[in-house]
C-alpha positions as CSV (number, residue, x, y, z in Angstrom):
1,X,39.1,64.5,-68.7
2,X,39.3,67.3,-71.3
3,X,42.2,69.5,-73.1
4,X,42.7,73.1,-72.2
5,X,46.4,73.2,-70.5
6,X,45.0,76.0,-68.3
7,X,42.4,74.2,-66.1
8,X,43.1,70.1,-67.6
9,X,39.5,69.9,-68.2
10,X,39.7,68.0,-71.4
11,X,43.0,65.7,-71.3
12,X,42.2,62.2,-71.4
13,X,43.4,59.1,-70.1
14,X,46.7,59.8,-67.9
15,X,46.8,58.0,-65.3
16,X,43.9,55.4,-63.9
17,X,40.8,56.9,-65.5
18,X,44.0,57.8,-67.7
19,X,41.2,57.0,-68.8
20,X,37.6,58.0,-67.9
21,X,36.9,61.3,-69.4
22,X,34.3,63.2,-67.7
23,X,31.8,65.3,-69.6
24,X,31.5,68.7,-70.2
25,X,29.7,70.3,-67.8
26,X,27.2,71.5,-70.4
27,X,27.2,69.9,-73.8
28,X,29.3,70.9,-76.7
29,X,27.9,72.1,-79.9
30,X,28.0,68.7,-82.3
31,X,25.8,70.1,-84.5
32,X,28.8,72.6,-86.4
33,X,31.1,70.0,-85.5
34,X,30.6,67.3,-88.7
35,X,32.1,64.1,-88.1
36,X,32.0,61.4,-90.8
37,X,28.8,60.7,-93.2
38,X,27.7,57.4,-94.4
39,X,30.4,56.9,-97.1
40,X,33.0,58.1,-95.0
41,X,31.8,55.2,-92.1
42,X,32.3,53.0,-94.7
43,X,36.0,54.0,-95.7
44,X,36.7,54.1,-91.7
45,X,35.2,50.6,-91.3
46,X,37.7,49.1,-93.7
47,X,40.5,51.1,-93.0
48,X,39.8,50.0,-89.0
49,X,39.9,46.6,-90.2
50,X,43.0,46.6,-92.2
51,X,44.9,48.6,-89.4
52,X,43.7,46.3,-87.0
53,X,45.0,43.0,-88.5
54,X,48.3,44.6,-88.8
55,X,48.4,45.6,-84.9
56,X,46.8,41.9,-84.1
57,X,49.8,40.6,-86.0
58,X,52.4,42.6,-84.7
59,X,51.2,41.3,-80.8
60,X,50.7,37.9,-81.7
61,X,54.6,37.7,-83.3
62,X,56.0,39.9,-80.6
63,X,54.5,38.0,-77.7
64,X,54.3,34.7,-79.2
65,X,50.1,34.4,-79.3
66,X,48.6,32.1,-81.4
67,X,47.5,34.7,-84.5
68,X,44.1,32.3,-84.6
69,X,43.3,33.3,-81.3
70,X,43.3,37.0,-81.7
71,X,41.6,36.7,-85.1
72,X,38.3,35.0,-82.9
73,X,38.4,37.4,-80.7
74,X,38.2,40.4,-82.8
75,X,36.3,38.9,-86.2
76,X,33.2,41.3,-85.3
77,X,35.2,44.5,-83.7
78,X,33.2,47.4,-85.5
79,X,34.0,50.9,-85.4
80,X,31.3,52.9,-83.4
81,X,30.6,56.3,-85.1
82,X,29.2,57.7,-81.8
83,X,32.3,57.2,-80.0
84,X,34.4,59.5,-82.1
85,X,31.7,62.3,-81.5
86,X,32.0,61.9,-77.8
87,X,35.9,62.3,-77.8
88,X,35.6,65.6,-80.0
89,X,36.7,68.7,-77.9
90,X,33.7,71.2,-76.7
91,X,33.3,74.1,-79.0
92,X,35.4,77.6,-79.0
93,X,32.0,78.8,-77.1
94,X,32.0,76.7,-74.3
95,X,33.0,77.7,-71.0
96,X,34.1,75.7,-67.8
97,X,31.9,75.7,-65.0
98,X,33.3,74.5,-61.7
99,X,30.2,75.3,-59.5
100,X,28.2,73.1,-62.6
101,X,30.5,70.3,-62.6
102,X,30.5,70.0,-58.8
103,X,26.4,70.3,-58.5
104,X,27.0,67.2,-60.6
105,X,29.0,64.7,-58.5
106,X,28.5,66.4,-54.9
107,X,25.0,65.8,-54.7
108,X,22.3,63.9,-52.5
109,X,21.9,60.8,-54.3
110,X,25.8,59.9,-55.2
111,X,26.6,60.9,-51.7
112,X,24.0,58.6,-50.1
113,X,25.4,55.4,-52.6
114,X,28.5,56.4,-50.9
115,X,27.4,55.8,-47.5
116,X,25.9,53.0,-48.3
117,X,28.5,51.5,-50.0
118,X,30.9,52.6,-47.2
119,X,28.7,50.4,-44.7
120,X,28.5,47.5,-46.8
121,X,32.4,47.5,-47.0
122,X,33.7,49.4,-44.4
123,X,35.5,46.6,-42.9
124,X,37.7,46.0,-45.7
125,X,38.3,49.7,-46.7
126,X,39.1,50.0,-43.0
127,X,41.8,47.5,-43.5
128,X,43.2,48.7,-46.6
129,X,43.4,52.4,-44.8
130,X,45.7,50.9,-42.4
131,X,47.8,48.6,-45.0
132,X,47.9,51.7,-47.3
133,X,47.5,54.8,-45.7
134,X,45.0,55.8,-48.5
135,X,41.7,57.5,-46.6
136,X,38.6,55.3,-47.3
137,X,36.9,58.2,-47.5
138,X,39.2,59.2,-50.5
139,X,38.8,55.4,-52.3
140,X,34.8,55.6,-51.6
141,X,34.9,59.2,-52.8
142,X,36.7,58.1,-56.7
143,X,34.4,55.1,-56.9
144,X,31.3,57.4,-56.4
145,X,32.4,60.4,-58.8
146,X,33.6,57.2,-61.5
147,X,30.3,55.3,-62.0
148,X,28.6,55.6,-58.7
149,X,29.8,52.5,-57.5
150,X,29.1,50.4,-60.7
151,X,25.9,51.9,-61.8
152,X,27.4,53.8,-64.5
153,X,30.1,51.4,-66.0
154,X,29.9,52.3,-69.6
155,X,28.1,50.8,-72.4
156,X,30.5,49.9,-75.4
157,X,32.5,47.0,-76.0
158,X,35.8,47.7,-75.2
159,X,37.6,46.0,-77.9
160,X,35.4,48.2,-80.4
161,X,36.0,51.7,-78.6
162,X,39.9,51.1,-78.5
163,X,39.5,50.2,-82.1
164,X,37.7,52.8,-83.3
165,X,39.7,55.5,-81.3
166,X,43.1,54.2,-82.8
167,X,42.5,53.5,-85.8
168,X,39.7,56.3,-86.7
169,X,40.6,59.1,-84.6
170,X,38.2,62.5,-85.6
171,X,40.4,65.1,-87.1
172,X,41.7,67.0,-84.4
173,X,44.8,68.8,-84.1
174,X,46.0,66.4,-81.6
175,X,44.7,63.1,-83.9
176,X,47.8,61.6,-84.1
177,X,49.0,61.7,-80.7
178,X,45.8,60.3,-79.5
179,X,45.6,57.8,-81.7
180,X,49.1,56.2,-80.8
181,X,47.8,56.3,-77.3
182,X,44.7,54.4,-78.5
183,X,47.0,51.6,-80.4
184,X,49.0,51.3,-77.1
185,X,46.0,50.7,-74.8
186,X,44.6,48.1,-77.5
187,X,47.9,46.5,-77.0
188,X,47.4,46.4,-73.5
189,X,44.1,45.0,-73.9
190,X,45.0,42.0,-75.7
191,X,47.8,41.2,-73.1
192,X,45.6,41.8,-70.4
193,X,42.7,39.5,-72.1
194,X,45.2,36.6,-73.2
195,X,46.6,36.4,-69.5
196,X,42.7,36.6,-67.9
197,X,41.9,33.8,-70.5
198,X,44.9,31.2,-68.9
199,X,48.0,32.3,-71.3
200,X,51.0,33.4,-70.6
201,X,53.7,36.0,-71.9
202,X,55.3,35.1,-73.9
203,X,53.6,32.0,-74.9
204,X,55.9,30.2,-76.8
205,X,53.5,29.8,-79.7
206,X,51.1,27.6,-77.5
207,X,47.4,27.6,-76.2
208,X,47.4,25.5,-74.8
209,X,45.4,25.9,-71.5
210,X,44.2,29.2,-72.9
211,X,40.0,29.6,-73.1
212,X,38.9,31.5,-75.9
213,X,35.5,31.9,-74.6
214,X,37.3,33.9,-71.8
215,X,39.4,35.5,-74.0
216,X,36.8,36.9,-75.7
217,X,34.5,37.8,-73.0
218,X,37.2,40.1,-71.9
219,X,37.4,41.4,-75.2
220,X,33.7,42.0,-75.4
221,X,33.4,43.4,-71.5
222,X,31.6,46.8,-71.3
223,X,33.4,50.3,-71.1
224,X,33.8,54.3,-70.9
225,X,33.6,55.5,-74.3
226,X,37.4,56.3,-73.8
227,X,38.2,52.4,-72.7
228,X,38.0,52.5,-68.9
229,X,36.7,49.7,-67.0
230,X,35.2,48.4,-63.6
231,X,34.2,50.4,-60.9
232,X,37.1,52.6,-60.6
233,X,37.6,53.1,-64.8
234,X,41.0,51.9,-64.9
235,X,42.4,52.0,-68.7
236,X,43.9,48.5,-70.1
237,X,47.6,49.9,-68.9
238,X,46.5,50.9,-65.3
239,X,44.8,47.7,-64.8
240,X,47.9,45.8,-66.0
241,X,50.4,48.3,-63.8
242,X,48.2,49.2,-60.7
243,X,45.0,46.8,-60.7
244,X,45.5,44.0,-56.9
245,X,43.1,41.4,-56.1
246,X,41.5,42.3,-52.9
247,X,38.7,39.3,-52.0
248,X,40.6,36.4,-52.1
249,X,39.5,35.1,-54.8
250,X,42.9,34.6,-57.1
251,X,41.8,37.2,-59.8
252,X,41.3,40.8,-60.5
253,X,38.0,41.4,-61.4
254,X,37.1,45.6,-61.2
255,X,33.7,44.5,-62.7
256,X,31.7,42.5,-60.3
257,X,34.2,42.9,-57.3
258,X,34.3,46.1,-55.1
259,X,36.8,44.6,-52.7
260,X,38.7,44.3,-56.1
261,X,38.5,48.0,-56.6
262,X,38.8,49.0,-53.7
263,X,42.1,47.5,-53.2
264,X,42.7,48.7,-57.2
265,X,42.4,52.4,-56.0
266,X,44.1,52.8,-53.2
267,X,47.3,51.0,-54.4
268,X,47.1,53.5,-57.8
269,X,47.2,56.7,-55.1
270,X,49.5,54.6,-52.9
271,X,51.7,54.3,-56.1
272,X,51.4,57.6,-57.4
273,X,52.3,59.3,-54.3
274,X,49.2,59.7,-51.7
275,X,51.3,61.1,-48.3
276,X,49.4,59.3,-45.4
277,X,47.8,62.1,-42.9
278,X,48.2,64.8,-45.1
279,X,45.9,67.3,-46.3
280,X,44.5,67.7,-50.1
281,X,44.6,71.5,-50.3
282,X,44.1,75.1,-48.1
283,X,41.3,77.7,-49.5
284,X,42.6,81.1,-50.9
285,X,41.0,83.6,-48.6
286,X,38.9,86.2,-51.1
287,X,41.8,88.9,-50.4
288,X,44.4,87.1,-51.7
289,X,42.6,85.8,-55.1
290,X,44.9,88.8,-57.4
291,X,48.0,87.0,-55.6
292,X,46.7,83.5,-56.7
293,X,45.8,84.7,-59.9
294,X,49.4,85.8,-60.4
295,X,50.6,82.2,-60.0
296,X,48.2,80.1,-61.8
297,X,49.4,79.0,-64.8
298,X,47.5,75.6,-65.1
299,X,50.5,73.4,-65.0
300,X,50.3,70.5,-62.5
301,X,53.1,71.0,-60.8
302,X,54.5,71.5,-57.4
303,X,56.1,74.8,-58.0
304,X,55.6,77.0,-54.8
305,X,56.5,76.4,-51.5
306,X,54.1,76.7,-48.6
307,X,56.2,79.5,-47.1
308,X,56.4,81.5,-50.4
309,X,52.6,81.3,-50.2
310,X,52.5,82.6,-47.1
311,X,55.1,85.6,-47.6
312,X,52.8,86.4,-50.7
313,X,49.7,86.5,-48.7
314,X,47.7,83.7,-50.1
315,X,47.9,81.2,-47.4
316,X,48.1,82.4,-43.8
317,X,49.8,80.9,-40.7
318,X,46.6,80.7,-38.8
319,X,44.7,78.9,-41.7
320,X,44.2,75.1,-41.4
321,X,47.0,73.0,-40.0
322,X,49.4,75.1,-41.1
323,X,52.5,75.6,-38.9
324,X,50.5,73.4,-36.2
325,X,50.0,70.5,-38.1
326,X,52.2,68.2,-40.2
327,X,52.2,70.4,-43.2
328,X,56.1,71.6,-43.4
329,X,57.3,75.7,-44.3
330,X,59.0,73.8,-47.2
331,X,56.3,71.5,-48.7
332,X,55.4,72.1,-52.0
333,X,52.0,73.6,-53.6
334,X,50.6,74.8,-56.7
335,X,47.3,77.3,-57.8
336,X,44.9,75.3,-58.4
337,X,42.1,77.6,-60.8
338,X,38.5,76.9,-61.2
339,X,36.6,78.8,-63.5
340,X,33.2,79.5,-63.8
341,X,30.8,82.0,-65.1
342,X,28.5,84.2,-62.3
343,X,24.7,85.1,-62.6
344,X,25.4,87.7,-65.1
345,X,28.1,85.3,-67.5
346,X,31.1,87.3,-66.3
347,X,34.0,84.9,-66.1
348,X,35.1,84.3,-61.9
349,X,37.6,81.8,-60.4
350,X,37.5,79.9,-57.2
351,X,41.3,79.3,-56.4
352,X,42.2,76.4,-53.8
353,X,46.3,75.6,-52.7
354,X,46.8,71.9,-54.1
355,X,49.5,70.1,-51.9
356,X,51.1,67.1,-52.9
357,X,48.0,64.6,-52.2
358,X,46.3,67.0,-54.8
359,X,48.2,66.3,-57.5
360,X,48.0,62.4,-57.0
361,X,44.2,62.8,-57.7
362,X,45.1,64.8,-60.9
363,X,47.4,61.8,-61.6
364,X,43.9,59.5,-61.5
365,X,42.2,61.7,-63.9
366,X,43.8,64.8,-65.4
367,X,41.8,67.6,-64.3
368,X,41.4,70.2,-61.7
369,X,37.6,70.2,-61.7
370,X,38.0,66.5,-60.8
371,X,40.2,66.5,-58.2
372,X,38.9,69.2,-56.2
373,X,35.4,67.3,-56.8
374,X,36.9,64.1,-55.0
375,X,38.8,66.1,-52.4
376,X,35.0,67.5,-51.6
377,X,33.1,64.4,-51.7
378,X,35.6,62.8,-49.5
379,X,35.1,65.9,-46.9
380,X,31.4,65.4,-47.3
381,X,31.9,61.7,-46.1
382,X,34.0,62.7,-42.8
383,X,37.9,63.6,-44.4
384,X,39.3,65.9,-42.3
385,X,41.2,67.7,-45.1
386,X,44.4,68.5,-42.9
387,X,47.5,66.5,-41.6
388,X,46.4,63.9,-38.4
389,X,50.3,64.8,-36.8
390,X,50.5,68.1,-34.5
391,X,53.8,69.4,-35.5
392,X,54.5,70.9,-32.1
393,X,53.6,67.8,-30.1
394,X,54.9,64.9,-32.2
395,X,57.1,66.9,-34.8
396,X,58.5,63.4,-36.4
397,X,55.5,61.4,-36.7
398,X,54.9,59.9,-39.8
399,X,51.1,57.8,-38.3
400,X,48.8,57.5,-40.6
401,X,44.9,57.5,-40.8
402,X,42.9,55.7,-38.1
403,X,40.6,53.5,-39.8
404,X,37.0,54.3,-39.6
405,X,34.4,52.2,-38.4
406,X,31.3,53.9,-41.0
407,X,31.2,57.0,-41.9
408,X,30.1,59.8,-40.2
409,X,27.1,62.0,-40.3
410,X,28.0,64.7,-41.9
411,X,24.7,66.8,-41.0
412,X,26.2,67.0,-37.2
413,X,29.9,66.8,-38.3
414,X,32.4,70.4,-37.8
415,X,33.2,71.7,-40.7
416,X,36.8,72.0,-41.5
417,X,38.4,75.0,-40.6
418,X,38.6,77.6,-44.0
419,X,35.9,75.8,-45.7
């Protein structure tokens, strides 16, 4: 999740992965990007420490935690030099690569984890389709792209990434702002930790009941080098705000427990808007890409609606589900752009139609490359990509998804129409 307003490649950590920034599709040059030598690490280290005794303080007096406890729990948080290398922006070379970043999470190997990962829960993401109205396909899809259903979980210690990132933030232009949002998510950390460890909020200066083993272990657990955790990389805050237990078990545990994320993911897209039977986006046929290009601005927002697409030529009556489906004249859309550079490095631009289901994605992880990615792995699993209600048979229909038993073949499966 990266920064470049016009195609979000770079923004991190809005939403659940609000979080888990994915890579450049090629790797930035480091080497003429100096970070901090030995000296400096040494300033930084004591600095961190300083500024994070202060911040433990401030949590333990506002929410009433023993100061003790918090002391354990961080007496060996370090500041990891690496980390701050990783976060740095991709050089004023670099260039976006759509058909790159999707050769990455659209191929063979994550798609067959998916199946198989689909057939050892498909009864439970069957019944959280029907209780949420959140395609299993879509949930196995944002579990696959985020660690490949818990292969790739990150190997930091959380306490020491949010540490490092708020309190020795590299020296970017936007070092301040990312640095508050650093301090807020170690906030959230702590409150998440002390209430996973038996406490509660406020405590009323007790701890009584509280296990500092726990508390620490959920201090020490593994992350993203941004923070996120679990199978589905949810941030401190969006495990706090949007993280459900889903195997019965009385805790929340995105770690060890896919029913746990499962359940985690689709109430996030339930939450930030998922409309149940409704499509992700339309193509741009090639002939309308100077009418698309006109109207890309890299905003995510809902600007357009679908009949001023179609009176501008880019989307078409015929096309999809349009008109004969669910999808309304008056929904709203937006130009979705992704670049990329052809054979010869001349810069191109596939353009797809987001709809409203599009833009809860990007609200998962702020960036177009990533939510047309899911949007595609999801299709690749059996999603249907347009709206399960005919318009001109059942015009106020509001069913949502049938729930699938496994997913399909898709070596034998239709493609969707404009695809």
């Amino acid at each position: 999740m990266k920064f470049s307003v016009s195609y979000l490649l770079i923004t991190l950590l809005l939403g659940a992965c609000s979080n888990t920034p994915i890579q450049p599709t090629s790797q930035p040059n480091f080497a003429q990007q100096p970070i901090v030598n030995q000296a400096e690490d040494t300033v930084s280290e004591a600095r961190m420490g300083q500024n994070l005794n202060e911040l433990i303080a401030q949590v333990s007096q506002a929410q009433q935690i023993p100061l003790s406890s918090l002391e354990a729990g961080f007496l060996d948080a370090k500041t990891i030099p690496s980390i701050r290398k990783l976060v740095l922006p991709p050089s004023a070379t670099f260039k976006k690569n759509w058909l790159v970043y999707r050769q990455r999470f659209i191929e063979p190997v994550r798609l067959k984890a998916g199946r198989a990962f689909w057939e050892q829960n498909q009864a439970f993401l069957s019944q959280t389709e029907q209780a949420t109205g959140v395609p299993a396909e879509l949930i196995v899809a944002i579990i696959g792209i985020e660690t490949i259903y818990g292969r790739q979980t990150g190997t930091f210690r959380v306490k020491d990434v949010l540490s490092t990132l708020a309190f020795s933030y590299p020296d970017t232009p936007n070092k301040t702002a990312r640095e508050q949002l650093f301090k807020d998510q170690l906030k959230e950390l702590i409150l998440l930790c002390w209430t996973e460890a038996g406490g509660k909020l406020p405590s009323n200066n007790s701890s009584q009941g509280v296990n500092q083993s726990r508390l620490n272990a959920c201090l020490n657990q593994n992350s993203s080098y941004a923070g996120a955790i679990g199978l589905p990389q949810f941030m401190p805050s969006s495990i706090r705000s949007f993280a459900i237990e889903g195997d019965g078990d009385g805790r929340i545990d995105l770690r060890q427990s896919p029913k746990d994320a499962i359940a985690s993911v689709a109430n996030f897209m339930k939450m930030h808007g998922w409309q149940t039977g409704m499509p992700i986006y339309f193509p741009v046929q090639e002939k309308a890409i100077p009418a698309a290009r006109a109207l890309a601005d890299g905003e995510p927002q809902l600007k357009y609606t679908v009949q001023e697409l179609i009176d501008k030529g880019i989307l078409t009556v015929s096309q999809g589900d349009l008109q004969a489906g669910g999808v309304a004249p008056q929904s709203k859309a937006l130009i979705v752009d992704l670049p990329y550079p052809d054979k010869d490095g001349n810069d191109q631009v596939h353009y797809v139609v987001g709809l409203n289901n599009f833009l809860s994605i990007v609200q998962y992880n702020r960036s177009y490359f990533y939510a047309q990615s899911v949007a595609e792995f999801a299709q690749e699993l059996g999603y249907k990509n347009q709206s399960v209600v005919p318009a001109l048979t059942t015009p106020k229909a509001t069913a949502s998804t049938s729930a699938k038993s496994k997913p399909k073949n898709t070596k034998t499966k239709k493609k969707v129409k404009g695809n």
